[in-house]
N, C-alpha and C positions, 0 to 999 in steps of 0.2 A: 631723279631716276637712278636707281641702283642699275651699277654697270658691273656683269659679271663675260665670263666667259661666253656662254650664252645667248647675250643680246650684245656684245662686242660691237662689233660689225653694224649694226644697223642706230648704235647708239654715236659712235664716231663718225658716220654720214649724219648724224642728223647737226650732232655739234658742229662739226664742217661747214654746212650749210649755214646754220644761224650765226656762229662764231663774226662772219663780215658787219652782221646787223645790230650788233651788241653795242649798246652804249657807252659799258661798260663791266669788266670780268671780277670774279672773286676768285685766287686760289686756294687751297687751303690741302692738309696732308696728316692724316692720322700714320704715328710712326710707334714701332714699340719699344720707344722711350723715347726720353726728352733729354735728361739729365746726365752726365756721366760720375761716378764716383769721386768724391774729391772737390768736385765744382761745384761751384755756386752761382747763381746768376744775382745779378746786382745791377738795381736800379741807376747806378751810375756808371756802369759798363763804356766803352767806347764804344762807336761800332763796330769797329775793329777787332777789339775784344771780342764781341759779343758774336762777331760773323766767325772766329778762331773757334770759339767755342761751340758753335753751334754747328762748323763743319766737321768735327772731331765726333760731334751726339752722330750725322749723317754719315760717318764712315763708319759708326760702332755700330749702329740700331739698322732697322728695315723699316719700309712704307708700307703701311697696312693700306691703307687709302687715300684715293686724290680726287678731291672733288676740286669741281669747276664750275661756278655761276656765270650764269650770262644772264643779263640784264638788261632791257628793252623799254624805254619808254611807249607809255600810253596816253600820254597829255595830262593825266590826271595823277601819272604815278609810275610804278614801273613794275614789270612784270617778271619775276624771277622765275629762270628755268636750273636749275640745280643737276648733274651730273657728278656720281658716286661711285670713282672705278674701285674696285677692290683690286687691288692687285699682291701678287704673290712670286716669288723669283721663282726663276724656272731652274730647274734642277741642274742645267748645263752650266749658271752661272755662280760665277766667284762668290754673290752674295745667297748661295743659297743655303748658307748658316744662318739659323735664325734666333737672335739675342732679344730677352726680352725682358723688362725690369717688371721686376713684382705691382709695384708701384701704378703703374701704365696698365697695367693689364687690367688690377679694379678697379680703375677709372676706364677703363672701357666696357668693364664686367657691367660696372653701376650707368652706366650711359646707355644700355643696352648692344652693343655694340655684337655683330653677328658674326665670334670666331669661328665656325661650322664654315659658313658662307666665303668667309675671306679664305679656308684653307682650301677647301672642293672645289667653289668655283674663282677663284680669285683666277684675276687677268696674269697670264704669266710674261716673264720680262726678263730681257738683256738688257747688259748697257749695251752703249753704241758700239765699244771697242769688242766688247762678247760675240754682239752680232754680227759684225765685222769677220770676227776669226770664224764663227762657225760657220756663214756664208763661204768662206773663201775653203775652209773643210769639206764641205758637201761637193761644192763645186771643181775643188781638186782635180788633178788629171791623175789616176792611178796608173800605176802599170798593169799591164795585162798578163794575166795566167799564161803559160806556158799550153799551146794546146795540145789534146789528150791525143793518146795514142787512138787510131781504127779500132783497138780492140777494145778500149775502155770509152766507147761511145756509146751511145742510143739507138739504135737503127728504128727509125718509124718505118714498119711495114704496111699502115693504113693511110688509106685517100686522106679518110678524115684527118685524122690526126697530124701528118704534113701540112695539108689548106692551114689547120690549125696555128700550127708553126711559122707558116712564110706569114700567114698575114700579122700573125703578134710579131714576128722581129722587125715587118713593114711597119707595123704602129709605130712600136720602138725608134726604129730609124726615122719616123718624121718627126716623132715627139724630140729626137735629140738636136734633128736640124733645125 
């Protein structure tokens, strides 16, 4: 299943669900690159090395997509459910520079791989600590404006238009409590 913006929400309830029933998962993550300038990867690598090097590729490149298999015996075999998030940083986030090696790109060109799809609708994403700040932003205690003089007010001189007023500041005040 391609996960976009879109079908988000009803595609994360269903992996939820099934995720407990799973035999067994596959992850896997199309990135826009692999390699960094310089390096090389080798077959006799540590893993040490090789984790060094590859969190160096994860701090320079971005995640185009993250797919997730879930796998379910049938007694006979087993039944792959595949989920394909596209995802894309959201504009509030540190990584919403996007680096991409030439390389990576026609090998996604020739893979078929759908850039349109991953930029329009791709799933958008903070990290933790993004999310973190900008929850604790929104939710902020501002100070209050200074209130306006009588003369630099509003006067509603309509029934309507008062009803109108108490009852949206009454919404207001329940939504806030």
């Amino acid at each position: 299943m391609e996960v976009t913006q879109t079908n988000f929400e009803a595609a994360c309830a269903e992996l939820v669900e099934l995720l407990p029933t799973a035999d067994f998962i596959a992850i896997d993550e199309e990135m826009t690159g692999i390699i960094l300038s310089g390096q090389h990867h080798t077959q006799g690598d540590t893993p040490e090395a090789r984790y060094r090097k590859m969190r160096m590729v994860a701090m320079e490149f971005n995640v185009m997509q993250v797919g997730v298999c879930l796998f379910h015996s049938t007694g006979e075999g087993f039944v792959a459910r595949p989920y394909n998030f596209f995802v894309f940083p959201d504009v509030k986030s540190s990584r919403a520079r996007l680096t991409m090696h030439a390389s990576t790109a026609d090998f996604h060109k020739q893979n078929g791989f759908d850039f349109n799809k991953w930029i329009r609708e791709g799933v958008p994403f903070l990290s933790e600590a993004e999310c973190t700040r900008e929850t604790a932003a929104m939710t902020e205690e501002r100070p209050q404006p200074e209130p306006k003089s009588a003369s630099q007010r509003v006067l509603l001189t309509r029934e309507d238009d008062q009803k109108f007023v108490r009852e949206a500041l009454a919404d207001v005040a329940a939504w806030v409590d």
